[in-house]
DRENPAVO-951959 format. One line per 3 residues: number of its first residue (from 1); their letters; for each residue x, y, z of N, C-alpha, C. Coordinates in Angstrom, 1 decimal. Example, Ala and Ser with C-alpha at 12.3 -4.5 7.8 and 13.67 -1.06 7.14 Angstrom:
1> as> 13.2/-5.7/7.8/12.3/-4.5/7.8/13.2/-3.3/7.8; 12.8/-2.2/7.1/13.7/-1.1/7.1/12.9/0.0/7.9
This chain:
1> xxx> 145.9/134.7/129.7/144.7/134.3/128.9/145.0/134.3/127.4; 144.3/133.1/126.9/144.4/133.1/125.2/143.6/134.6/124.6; 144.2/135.2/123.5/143.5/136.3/123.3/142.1/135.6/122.4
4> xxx> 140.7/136.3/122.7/139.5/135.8/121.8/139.2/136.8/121.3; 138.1/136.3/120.6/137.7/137.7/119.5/136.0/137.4/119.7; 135.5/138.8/119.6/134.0/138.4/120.2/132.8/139.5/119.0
7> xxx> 131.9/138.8/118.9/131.1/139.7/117.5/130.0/140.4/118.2; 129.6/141.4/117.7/128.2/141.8/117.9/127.3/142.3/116.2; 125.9/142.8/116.1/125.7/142.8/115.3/126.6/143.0/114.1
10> xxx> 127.0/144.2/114.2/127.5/145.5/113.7/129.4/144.8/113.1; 129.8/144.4/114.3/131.2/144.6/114.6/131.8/143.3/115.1; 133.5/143.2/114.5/134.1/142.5/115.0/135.2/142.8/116.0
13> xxx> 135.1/142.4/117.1/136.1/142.9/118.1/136.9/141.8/118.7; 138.8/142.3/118.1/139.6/140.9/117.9/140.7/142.0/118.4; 141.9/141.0/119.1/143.4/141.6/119.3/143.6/142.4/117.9
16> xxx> 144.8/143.4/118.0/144.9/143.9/116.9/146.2/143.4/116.4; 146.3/143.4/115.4/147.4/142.5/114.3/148.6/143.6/113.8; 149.8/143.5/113.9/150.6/144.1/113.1/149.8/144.9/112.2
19> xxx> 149.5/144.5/110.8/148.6/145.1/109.8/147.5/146.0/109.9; 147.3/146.4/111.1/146.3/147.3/111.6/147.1/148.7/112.2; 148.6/148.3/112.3/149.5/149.5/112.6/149.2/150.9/112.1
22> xxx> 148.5/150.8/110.9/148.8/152.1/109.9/147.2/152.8/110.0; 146.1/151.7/110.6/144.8/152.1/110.6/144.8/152.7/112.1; 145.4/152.4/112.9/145.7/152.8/114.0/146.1/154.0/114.5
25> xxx> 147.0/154.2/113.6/148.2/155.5/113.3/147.4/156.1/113.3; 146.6/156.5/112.1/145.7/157.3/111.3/144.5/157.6/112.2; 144.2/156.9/112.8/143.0/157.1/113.9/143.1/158.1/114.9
28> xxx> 144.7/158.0/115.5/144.8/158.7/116.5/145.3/159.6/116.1; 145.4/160.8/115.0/145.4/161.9/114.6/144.8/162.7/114.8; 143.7/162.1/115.1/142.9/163.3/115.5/143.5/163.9/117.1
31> xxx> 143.2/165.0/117.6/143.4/165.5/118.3/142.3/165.0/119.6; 141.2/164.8/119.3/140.3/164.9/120.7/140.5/163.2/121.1; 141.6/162.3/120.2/142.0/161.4/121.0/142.8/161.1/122.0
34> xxx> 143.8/162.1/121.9/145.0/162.3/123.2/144.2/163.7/124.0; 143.5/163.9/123.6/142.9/165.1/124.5/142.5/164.7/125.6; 142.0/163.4/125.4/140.9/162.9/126.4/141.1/161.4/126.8
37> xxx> 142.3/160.9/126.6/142.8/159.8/127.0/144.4/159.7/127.1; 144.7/158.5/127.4/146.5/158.1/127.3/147.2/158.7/126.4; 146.7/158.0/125.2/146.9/158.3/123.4/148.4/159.8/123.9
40> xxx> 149.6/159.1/123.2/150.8/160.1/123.6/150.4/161.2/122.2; 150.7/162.2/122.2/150.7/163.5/121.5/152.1/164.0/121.3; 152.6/163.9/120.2/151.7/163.2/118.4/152.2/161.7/118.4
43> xxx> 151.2/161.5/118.0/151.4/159.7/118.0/152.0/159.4/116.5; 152.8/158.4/116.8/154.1/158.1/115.8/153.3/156.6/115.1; 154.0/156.3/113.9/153.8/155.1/113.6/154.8/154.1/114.3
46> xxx> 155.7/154.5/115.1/156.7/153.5/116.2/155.4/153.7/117.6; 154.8/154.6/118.0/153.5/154.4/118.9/152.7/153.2/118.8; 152.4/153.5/117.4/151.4/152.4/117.0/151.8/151.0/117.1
49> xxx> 153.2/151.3/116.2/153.4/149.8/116.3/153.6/148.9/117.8; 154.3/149.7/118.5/154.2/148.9/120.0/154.1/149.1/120.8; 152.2/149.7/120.6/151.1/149.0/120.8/150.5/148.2/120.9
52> xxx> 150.8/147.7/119.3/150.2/146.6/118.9/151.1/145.3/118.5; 152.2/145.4/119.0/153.1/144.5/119.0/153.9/144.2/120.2; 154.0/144.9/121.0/154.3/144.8/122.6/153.0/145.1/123.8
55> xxx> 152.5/146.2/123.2/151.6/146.6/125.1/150.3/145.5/124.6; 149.9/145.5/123.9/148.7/144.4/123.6/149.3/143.1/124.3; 149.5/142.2/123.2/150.1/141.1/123.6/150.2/140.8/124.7
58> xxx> 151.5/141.8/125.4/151.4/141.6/127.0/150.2/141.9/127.8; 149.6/142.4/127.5/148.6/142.5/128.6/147.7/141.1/128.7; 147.6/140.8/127.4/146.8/139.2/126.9/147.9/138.2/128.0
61> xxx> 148.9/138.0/127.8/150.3/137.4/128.4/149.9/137.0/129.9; 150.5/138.7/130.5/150.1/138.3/131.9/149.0/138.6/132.5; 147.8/138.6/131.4/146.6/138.7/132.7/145.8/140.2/133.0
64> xxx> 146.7/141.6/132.7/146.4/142.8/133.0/145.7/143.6/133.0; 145.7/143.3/130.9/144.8/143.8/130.4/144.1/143.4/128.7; 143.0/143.4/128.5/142.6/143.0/127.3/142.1/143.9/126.3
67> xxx> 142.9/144.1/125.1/142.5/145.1/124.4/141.7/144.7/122.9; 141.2/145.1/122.4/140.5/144.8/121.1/140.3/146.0/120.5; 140.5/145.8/119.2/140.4/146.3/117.9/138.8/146.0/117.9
70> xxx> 138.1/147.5/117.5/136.9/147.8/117.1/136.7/147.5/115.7; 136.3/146.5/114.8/136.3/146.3/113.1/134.8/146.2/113.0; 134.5/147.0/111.5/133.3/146.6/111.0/132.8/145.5/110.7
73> xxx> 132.2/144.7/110.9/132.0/143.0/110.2/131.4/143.3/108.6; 131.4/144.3/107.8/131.0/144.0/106.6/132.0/144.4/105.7; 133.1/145.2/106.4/134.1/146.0/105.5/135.6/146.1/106.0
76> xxx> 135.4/145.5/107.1/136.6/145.2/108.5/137.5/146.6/108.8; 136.5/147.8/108.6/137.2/149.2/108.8/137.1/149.3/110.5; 138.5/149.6/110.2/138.4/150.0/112.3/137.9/151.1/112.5
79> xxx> 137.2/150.6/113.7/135.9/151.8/114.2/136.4/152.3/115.6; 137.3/152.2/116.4/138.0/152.3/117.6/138.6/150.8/118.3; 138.9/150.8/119.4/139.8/150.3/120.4/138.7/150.4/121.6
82> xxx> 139.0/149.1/122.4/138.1/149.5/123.6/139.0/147.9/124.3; 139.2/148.4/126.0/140.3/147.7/126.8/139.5/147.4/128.0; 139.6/146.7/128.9/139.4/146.3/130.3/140.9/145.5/130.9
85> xxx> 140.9/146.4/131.6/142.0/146.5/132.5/141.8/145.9/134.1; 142.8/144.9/134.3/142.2/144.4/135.4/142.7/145.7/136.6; 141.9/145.8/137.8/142.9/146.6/139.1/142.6/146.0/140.1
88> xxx> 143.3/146.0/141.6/143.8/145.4/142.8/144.5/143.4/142.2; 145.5/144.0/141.3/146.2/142.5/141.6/146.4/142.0/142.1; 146.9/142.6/143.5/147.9/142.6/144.8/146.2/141.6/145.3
91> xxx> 144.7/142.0/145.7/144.0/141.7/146.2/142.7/141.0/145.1; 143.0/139.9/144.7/142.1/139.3/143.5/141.1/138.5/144.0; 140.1/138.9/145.4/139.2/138.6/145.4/138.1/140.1/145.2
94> xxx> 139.0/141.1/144.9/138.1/142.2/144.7/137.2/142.0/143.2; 138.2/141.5/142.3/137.8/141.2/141.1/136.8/142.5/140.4; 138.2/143.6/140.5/137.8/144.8/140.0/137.9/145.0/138.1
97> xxx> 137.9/145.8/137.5/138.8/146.4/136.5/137.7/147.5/135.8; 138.9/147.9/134.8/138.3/149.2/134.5/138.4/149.3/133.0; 137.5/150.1/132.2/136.9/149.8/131.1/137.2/151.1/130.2
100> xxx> 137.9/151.1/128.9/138.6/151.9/128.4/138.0/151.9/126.6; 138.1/153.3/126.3/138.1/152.7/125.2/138.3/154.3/124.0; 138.6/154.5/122.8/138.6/155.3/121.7/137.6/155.5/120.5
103> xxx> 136.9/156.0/119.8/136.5/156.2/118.9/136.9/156.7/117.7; 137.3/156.2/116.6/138.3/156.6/115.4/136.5/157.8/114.9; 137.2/159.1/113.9/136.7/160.5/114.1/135.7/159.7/113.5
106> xxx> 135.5/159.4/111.9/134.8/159.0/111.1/133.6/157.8/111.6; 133.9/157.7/113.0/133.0/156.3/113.2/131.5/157.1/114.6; 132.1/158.0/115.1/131.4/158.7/116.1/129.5/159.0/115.8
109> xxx> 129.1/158.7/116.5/127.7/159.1/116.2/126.7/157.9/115.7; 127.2/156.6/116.0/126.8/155.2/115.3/126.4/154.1/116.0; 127.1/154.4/117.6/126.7/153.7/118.2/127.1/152.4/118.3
112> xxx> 128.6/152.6/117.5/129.8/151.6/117.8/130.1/151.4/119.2; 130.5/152.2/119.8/131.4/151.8/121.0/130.8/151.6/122.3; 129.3/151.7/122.0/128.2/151.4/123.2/128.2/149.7/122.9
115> xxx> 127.7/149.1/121.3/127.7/147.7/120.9/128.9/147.1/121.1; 130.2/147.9/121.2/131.1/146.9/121.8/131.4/147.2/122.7; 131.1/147.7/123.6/131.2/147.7/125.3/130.3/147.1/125.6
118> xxx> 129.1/146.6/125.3/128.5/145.5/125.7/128.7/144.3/125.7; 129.2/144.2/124.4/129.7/143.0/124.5/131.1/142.2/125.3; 132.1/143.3/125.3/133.0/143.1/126.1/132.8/143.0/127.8
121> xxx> 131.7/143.9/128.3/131.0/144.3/129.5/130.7/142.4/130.1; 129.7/142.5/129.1/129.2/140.8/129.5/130.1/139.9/129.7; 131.3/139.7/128.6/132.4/138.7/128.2/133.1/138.9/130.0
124> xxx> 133.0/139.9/130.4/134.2/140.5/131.6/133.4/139.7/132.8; 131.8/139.9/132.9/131.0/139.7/134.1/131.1/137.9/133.8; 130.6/137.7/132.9/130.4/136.4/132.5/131.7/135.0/131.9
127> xxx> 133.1/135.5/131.8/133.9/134.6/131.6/135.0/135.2/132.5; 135.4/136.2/132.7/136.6/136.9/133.2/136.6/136.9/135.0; 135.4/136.7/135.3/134.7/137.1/136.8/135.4/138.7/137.5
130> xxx> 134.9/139.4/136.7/134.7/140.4/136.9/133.7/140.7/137.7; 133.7/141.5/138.8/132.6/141.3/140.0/132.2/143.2/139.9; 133.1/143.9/139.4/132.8/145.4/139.5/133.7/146.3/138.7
133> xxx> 133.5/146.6/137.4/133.6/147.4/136.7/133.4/148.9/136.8; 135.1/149.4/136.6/135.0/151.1/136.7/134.9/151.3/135.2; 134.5/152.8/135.4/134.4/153.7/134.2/135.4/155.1/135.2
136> xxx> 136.3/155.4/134.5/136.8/156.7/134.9/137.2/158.0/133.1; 136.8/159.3/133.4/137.5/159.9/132.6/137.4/161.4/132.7; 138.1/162.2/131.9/138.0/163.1/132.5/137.2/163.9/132.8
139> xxx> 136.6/164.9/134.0/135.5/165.7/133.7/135.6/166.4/132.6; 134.5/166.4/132.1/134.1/166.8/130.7/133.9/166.6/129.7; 134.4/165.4/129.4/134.3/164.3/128.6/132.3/163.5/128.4
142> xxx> 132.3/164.3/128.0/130.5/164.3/128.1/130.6/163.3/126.8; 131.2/162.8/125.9/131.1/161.5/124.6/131.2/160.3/126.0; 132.2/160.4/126.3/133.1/159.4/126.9/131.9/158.6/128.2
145> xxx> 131.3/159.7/128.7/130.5/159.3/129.7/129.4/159.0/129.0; 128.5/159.4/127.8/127.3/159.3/127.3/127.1/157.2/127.0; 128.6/157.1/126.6/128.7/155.6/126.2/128.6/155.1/127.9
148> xxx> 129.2/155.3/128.6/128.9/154.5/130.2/127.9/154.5/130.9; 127.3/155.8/130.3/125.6/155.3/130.7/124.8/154.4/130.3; 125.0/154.5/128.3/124.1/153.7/127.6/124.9/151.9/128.3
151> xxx> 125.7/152.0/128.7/126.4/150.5/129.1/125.7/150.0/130.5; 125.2/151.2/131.0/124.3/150.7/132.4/124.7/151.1/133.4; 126.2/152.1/133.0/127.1/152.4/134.7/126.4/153.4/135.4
154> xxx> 126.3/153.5/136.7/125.9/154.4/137.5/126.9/155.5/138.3; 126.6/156.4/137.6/127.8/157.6/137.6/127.7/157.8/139.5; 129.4/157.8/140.0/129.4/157.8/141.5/129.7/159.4/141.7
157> xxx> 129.9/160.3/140.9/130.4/161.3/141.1/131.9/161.9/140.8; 132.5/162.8/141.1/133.6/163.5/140.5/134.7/163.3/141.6; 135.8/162.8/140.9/137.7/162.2/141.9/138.1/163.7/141.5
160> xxx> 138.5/163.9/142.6/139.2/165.4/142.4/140.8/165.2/142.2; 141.5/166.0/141.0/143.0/165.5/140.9/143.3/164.5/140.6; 142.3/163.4/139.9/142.7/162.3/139.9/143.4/161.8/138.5
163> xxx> 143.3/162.5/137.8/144.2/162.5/136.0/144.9/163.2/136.2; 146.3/163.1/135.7/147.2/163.5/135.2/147.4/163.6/134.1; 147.2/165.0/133.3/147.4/165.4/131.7/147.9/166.4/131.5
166> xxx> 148.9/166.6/130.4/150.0/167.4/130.4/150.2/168.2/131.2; 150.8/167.3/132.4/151.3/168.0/133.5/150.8/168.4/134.7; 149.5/168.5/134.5/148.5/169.4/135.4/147.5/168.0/135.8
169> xxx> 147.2/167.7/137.4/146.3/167.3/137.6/145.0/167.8/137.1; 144.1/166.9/137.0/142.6/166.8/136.2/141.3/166.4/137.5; 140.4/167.1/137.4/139.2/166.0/138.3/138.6/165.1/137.1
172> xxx> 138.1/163.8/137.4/137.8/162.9/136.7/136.5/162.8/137.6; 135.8/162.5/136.0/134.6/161.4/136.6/134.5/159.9/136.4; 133.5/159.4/137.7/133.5/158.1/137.5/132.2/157.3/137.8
175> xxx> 132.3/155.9/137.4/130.9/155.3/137.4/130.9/154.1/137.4; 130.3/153.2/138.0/130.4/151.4/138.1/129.4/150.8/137.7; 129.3/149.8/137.1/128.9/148.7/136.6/128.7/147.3/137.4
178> xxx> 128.2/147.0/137.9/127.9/145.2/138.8/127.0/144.5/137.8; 127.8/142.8/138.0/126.9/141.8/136.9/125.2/142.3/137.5; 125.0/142.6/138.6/123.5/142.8/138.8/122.5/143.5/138.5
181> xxx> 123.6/144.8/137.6/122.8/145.7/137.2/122.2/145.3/135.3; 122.9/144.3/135.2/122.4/143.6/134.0/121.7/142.3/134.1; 121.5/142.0/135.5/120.8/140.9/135.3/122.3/139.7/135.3
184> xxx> 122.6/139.9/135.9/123.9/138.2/135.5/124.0/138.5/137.1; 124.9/136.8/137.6/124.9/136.3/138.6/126.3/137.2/139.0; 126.5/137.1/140.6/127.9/137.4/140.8/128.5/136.4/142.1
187> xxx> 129.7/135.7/142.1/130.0/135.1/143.5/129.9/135.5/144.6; 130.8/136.9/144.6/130.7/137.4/145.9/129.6/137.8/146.3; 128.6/138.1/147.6/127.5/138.7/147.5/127.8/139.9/147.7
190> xxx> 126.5/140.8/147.5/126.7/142.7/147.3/125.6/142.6/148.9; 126.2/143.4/149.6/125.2/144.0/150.9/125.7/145.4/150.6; 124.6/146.4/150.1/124.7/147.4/150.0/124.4/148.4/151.4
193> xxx> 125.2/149.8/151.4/124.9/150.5/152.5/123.5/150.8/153.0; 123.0/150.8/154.2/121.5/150.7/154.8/121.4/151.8/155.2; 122.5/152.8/155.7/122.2/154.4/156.2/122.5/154.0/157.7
196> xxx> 122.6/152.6/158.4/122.2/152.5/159.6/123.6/152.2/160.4; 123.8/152.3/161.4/125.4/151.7/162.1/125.9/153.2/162.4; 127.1/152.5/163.2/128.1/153.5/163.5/129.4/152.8/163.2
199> xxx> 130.4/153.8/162.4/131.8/153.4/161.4/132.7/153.8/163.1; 134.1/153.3/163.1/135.0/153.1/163.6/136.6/153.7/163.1; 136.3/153.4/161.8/137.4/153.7/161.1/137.0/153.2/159.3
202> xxx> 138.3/152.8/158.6/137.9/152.8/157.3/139.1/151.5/157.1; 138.9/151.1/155.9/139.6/150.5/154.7/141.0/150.4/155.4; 142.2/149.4/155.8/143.6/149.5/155.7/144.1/149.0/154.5
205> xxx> 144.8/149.1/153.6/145.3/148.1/153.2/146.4/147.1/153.8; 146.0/145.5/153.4/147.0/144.3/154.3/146.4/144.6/155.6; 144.8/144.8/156.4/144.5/144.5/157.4/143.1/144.6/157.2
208> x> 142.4/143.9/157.8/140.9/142.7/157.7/140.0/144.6/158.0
């Protein structure tokens, strides 16, 4: 996919450019960035750069993943990073992915990263056919989750062991998002569980 860049009131949210290496850098200094995400500890200005000069790009390339730079529209100060990641490649009528994102320290409490997860949210349901969006992070992460509610996700409960961070398995929380819960159309249809039936077995993968 061509990389796009997409506005909301507030903010401009565009691939990030070489030239943003150093605002990047400086962002993820803070500590409660690698605390509570990927973000390697201590992040290098060779981090940064490929980031934003290799793992971006590619993800734009083949399809994987789409990342955008969080910018102010009146001052173009980066306010975070926020990604949608496609998952089940192998099976692309699931038309899953999962929704990612950072807050640089100085921008928190503003109500950035809810206005651009909306807008990315829609862009995903509405041009990407995105049929079901995850939120995962780790328990405790009470910022992290506050934005996936204001986004409309409905928290499914707690994956036990399911992050890996320094070293030590993590329980993670998680929560989904459907075009339906915002009002937008979706191809596949949803028949949700009725309480009623009797199960046989469960899910194979590579068998109906």
């Amino acid at each position: 996919m061509e990389p796009i860049t997409l506005t909301t009131g507030r903010l401009l949210l565009r691939p990030f450019a070489p030239a943003d290496a150093e605002a990047v850098h400086a962002a993820c200094q803070d500590p409660e960035i690698p605390r509570w995400t990927e973000v390697p500890s201590p992040y290098t200005p060779e981090d940064a750069r490929e980031y934003i000069e290799e793992v971006c790009p590619n993800g734009w390339r083949d399809d994987s993943s789409y990342a955008f730079g969080v910018f102010t529209r009146d001052d173009g100060r980066l306010v975070g990073s926020i990604a949608l990641v496609r998952l089940a490649l192998l099976r692309p009528p699931e038309r899953q992915a999962e929704l990612g994102f950072w807050t640089a320290k100085e921008a928190r409490g503003r109500g950035y990263t809810a206005e651009a997860g909306g807008a990315v949210v829609r862009w995903a349901f509405g041009h990407v056919g995105v049929e079901r969006l995850l939120w995962v992070a780790e328990a405790g992460n009470e910022g992290s989750r506050a934005v996936a509610r204001k986004l409309g996700f409905t928290m499914e409960g707690t994956l036990r062991a399911m992050i890996v961070h320094e070293g030590t398995r993590r329980d993670a929380w998680s929560g989904a998002l459907l075009p339906s819960d915002l009002g937008m159309p979706q191809e596949t249809p949803y028949l949700p569980f009725s309480g009623r039936g009797r199960s046989a077995g469960g899910a194979v993968s590579g068998h109906p």
